[in-house]
C-alpha positions in Angstrom: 0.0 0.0 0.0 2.7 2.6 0.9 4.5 1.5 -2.5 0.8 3.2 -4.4 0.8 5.9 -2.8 4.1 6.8 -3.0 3.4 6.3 -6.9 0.5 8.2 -7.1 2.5 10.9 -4.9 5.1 10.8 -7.8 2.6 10.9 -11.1 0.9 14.1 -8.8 4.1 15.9 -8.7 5.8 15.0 -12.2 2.9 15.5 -13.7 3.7 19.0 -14.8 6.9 18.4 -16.4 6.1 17.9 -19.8 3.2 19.7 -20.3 1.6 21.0 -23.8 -0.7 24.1 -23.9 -4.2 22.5 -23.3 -8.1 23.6 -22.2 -7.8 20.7 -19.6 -5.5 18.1 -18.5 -5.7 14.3 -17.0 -3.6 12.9 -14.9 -2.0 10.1 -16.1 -3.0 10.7 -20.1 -4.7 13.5 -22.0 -5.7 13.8 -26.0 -7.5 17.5 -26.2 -7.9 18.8 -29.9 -9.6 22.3 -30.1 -10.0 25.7 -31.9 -7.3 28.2 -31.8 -8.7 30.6 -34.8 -10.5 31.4 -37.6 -11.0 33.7 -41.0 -14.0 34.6 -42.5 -14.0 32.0 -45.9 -16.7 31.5 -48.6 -15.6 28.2 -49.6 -14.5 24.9 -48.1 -10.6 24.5 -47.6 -9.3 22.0 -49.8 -5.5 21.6 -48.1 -4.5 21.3 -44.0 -1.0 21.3 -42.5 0.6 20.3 -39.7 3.3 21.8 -37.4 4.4 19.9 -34.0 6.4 20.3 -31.2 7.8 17.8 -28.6 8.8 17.9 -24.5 10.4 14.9 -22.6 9.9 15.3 -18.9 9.8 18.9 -19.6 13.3 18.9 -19.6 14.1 18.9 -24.2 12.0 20.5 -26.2 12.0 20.7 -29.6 10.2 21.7 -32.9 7.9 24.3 -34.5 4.6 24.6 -33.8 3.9 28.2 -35.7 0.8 28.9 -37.8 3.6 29.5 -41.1 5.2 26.4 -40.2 2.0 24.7 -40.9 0.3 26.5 -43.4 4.1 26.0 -45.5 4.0 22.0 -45.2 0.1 22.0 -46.4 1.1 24.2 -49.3 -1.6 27.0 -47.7 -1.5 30.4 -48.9 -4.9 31.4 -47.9 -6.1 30.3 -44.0 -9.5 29.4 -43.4 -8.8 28.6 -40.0 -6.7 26.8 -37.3 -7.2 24.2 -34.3 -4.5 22.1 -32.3 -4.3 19.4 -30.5 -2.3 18.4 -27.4 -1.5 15.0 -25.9 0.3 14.0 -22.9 1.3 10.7 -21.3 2.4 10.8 -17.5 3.8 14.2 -17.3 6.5 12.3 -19.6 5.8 13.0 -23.3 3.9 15.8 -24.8 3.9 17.3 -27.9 1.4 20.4 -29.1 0.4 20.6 -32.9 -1.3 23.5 -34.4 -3.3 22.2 -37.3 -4.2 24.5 -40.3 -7.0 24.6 -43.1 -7.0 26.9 -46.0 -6.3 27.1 -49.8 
């Protein structure tokens, strides 16, 4: 029993240390995607791109998770609009990707 709760002690207090921008979190795992922003648009965008960064234990992180990034690998000159989407696993791993739509 004391082995538990020092365990859950630990995923308590490391939790934080590789965190990614998110509306909510969970404990032990989290998988959040949601709006960031959006453009007035009269027609359906046919392209999306994707830009991502990564933490370990909060400690490294790398990669770019800009709006130009994204819209660059989907070939998007013209935004419609943009949502992410954040996962973490145990305060371990995280990574944040900003996901964009346009033409």
């Amino acid at each position: 029993m004391k082995k538990l709760f020092v365990l859950l002690v630990s995923f308590a207090l490391l939790g934080g240390c590789a965190t990614a921008a998110s509306p909510v979190s969970g404990l032990m795992y989290s998988n959040i995607s949601a709006p960031l922003t959006a453009t007035p648009a009269k027609e359906q965008p046919a392209r999306v791109g994707r830009a991502s960064v990564r933490s370990i234990l909060g400690i490294i992180a790398t990669g770019d998770a800009s709006i130009n990034t994204a819209a660059r690998n989907g070939g998007i000159r013209e935004i419609h609009y943009v949502d992410y989407e954040s996962q973490n696993f145990f305060g371990i791993l995280a990574e944040f990707t900003v996901v964009v739509y346009g033409n």
